[in-house]
N, C-alpha and C positions, 0 to 999 in steps of 0.2 A: 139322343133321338133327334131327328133334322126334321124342322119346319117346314111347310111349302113352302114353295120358292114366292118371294113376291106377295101370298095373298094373306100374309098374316095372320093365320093359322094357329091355335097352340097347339102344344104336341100330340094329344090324340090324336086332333084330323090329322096331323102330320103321317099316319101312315094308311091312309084311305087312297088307295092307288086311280085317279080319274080315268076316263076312256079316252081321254083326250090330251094333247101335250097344253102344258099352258105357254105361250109367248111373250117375251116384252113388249111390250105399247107401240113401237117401229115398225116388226115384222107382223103382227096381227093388224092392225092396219090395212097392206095390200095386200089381204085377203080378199076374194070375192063376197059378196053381200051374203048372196045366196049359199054358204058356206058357214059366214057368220050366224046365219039364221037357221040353220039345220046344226051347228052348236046348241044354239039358245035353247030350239025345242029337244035335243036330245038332255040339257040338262034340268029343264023343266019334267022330263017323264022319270029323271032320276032321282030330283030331289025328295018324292015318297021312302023310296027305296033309302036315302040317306038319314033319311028322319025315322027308321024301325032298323037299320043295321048300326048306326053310330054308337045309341045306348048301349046295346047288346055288345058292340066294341068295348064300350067305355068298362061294362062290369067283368069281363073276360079279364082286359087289360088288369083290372084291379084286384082281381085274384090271381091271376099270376105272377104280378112284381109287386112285391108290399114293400113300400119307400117308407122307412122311414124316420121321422122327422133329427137331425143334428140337435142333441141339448145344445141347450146356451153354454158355450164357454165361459167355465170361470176366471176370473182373474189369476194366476197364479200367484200364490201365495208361497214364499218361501220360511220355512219355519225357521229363525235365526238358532243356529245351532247343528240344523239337521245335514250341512256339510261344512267343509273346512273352508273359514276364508282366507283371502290372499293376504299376502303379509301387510299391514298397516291397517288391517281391517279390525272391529273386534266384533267378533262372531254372535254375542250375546246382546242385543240390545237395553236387555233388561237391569243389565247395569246401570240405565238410568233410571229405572222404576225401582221401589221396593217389593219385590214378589213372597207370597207368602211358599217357607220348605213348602215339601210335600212328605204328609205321614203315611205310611201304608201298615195294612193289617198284620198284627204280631200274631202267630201260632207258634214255631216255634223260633225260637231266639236262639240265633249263632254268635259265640264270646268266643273272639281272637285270641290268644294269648299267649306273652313271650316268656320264658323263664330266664335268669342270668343270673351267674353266682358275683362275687363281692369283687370280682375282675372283670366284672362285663361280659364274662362269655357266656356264648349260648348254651343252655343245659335241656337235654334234648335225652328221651330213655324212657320218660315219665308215665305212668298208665292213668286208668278214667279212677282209682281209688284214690291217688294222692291228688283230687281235687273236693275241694268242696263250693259250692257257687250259690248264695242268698240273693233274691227276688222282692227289694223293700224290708228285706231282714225277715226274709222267709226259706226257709232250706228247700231247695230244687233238688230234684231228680234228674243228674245229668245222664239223659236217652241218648247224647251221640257222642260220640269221643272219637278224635280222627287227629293225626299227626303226620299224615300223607299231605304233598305237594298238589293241592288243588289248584286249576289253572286261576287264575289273578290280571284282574283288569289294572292296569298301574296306568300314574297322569304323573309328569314332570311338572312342577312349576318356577321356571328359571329366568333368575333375574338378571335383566340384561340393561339396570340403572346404570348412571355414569360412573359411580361409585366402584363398578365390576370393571373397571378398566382394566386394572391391574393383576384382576382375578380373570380374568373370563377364558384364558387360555385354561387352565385348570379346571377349571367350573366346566369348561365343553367336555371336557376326558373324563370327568368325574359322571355326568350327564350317559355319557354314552356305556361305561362301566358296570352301571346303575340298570342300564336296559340289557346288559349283554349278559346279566344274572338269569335273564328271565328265558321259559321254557316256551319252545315250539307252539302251546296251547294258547300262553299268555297275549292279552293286548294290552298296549299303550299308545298314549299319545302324550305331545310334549304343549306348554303353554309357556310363552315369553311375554315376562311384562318388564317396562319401565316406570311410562308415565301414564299409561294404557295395556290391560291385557290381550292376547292374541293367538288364537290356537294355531302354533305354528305346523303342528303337525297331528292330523286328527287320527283316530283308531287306524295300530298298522300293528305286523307283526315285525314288520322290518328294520332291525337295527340302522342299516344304510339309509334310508327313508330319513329318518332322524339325525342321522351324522352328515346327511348331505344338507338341509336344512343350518343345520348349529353351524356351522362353516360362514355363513352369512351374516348371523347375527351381530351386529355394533352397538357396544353401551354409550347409552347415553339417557338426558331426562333424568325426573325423579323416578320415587318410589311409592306406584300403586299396590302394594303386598296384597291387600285389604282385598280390592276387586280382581285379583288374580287369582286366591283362593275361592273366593264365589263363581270366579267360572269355571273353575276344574271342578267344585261339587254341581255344579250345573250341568257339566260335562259327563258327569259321572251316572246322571242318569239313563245315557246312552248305551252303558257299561253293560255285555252282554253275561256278566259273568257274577255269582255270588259277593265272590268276596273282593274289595275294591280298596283300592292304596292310594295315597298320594307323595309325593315327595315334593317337599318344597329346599330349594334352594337360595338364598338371600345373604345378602350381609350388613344386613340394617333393617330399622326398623320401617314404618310408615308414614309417607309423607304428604300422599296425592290420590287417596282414594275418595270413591265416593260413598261404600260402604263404612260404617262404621266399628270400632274392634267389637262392641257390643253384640252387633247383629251377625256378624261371623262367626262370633264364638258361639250363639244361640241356633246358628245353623249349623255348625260344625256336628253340636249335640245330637240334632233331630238325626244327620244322614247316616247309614251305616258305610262309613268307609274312615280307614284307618290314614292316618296322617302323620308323617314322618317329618323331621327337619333337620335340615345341615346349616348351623347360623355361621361363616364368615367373620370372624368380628375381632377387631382389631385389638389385638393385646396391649398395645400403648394408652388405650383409654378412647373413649369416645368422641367424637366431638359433634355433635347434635344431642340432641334430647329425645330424640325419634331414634337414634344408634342405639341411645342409652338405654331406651324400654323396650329394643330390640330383643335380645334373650326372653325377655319374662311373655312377649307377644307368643313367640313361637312355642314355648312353653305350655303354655293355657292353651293355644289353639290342639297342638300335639296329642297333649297327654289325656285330654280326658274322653280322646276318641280310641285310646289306647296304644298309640304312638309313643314315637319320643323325639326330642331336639339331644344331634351332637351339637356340641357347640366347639370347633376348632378355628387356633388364629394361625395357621401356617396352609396356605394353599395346596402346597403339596400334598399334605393329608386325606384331600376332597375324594380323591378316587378310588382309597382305601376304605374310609368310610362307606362312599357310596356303595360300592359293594359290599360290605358288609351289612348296610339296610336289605340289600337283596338278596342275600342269603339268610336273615332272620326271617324275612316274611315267608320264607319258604321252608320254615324250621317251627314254625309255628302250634301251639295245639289248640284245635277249633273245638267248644264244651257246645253244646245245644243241649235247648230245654223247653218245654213248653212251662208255661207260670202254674202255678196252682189254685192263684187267686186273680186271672187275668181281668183287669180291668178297660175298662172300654172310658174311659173320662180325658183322655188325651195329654193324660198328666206325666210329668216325669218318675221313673219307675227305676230305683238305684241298686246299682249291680255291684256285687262284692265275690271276688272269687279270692280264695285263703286255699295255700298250699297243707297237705300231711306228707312233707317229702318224706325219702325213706333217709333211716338211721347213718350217720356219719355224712351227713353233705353240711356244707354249710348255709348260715344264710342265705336265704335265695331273694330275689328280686323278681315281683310276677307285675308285668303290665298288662291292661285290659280295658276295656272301655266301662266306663261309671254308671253306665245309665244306657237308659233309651223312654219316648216319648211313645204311650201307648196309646191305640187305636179311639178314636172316638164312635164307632158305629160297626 
């Protein structure tokens, strides 16, 4: 909306059309007097007329355009996490805080679980009678039994310490193997740590996305194991999907974190998401002390979320295994259950599932998660 010219005006009057042109100060000037004065009294017979049409303007106007007002801009706030950053970045800042999990309400309880006979292979056939599943040593009613390929949110966690020098050509093929198991539904993302972790590549379905990526990657630094796991379960919150994996890949133990094995292993517990390992580790013997309690690390973080640790010392091996993690997770049999005696005290709640296989199998090996932490409200 344009101003009078000159008389400084705000924009209302700005569209009060005068009788008159108005002039700059030069040419109004050599006007005649008597001109100037037959102005003055025409705008003296007008100014009534402007003082009972202006209002009447003013409320017209303001029922016709309703302005209004811009909120205040916020600051923008970036949520650390809620995209991928650039490489040398680490995405979580709360790796320098201690944050407390997060528990969420149990109704019903989904149990992962692998079968394997006395050679490690998967045994896969089984129906919802050859299971039995205890709730604090209380016998459940398993209401869902599924052995179909449910899509699966997967997180890499790949070490890329100075130590993978000699690995990290294998380690990348094993990596990319490991995602090329996984189905059109499935998402992953990959996380590289050394002496810092770093989501090198956030939720994609994209094999390529990831191999283009790993191609870059240089060892070097220590070994943050500790805070690399904390942000793939951090990560995992993002995870659009039920059921959720991880795979860590390492070949030693921990040197440079700032989480502690304590607090990871106590977070491990609370999240539902299954955690794999492939340990690296030198069959000639160790030479640290952090190498040395490498196995039993990945061990305890593993298994009692119902995972496992391979542990191989010839790199070439890496790419068979990795696949072969990713064909178990997709071979899996999911038990749900609602409790009988659900507890609301936030306490931990220990889960036992016991095979009744059928006649003439052998020994079987069942993996499973041990627990879960029950709702407080």
């Amino acid at each position: 909306m344009a101003r009078g010219g000159g008389l400084g005006f705000g924009s209302v009057f700005s569209t009060i059309r005068y009788p008159f042109q108005v002039q700059g100060s030069g040419r109004f000037a050599r006007r005649p007097v008597q001109v100037v004065v037959r102005a003055l009294k025409d705008l003296a017979l007008l100014l009534p007329l402007m003082l009972l049409v202006v209002p009447v303007f003013a409320q017209d106007e303001d029922q016709n355009v309703h302005l209004v007002p811009h909120p205040a801009k916020k600051p923008e706030v970036v949520t650390a996490g809620a995209v991928a950053a650039p490489p040398g970045v680490i995405i979580d800042p709360s790796l320098k805080t201690h944050t407390k999990p997060i528990r969420k309400d149990v109704d019903l309880v989904l149990v992962p679980v692998t079968i394997t006979d006395p050679m490690n292979r998967l045994v896969t056939g089984l129906e919802k009678e050859n299971f039995q599943l205890t709730d604090n040593g209380q016998p459940q009613e398993i209401r869902h039994f599924s052995s179909e390929d449910a899509p699966i949110s997967l997180g890499v966690i790949f070490d890329i310490s100075g130590s993978m020098s000699d690995k990290i050509d294998k380690s990348r093929e094993a990596v990319v193997e490991f995602f090329r198991t996984a189905n059109p539904q499935d998402e992953f993302f990959l996380i590289t740590f050394s002496e810092k972790p770093e989501v090198l590549v956030d939720f994609t379905s994209s094999v390529e996305d990831i191999q283009s990526k790993l191609v870059y990657t240089v060892p070097k630094g220590r070994t943050a194991l500790l805070d690399a796991i904390y942000l793939g379960m951090n990560r995992m919150r993002k995870a659009h999907y039920e059921r959720k994996a991880l795979l860590i890949i390492s070949d030693g133990g921990d040197n440079h974190s700032r989480y502690t094995e304590g607090e990871i292993k106590s977070m491990v517990r609370e999240a539902d998401v299954q955690i794999y390992g492939i340990g690296l580790f030198d069959v000639n013997g160790f030479k640290t002390a952090e190498e040395r309690e490498g196995p039993a690390l990945l061990s305890d973080v593993t298994e009692v979320t119902g995972g496992r640790t391979f542990t191989i010392g010839n790199p070439n091996e890496l790419a068979d295994v990795a696949t072969k993690i990713g064909i178990e997770l997709r071979n899996q049999y999911v038990l749900g259950y609602r409790p009988t005696s659900p507890g609301r005290d936030g306490k931990w709640r220990k889960i036992k599932v016991k095979l009744n296989p059928p006649k003439g199998l052998p020994p079987l090996h069942v993996y499973a998660k041990t627990g879960y932490y029950a709702p407080t409200e």
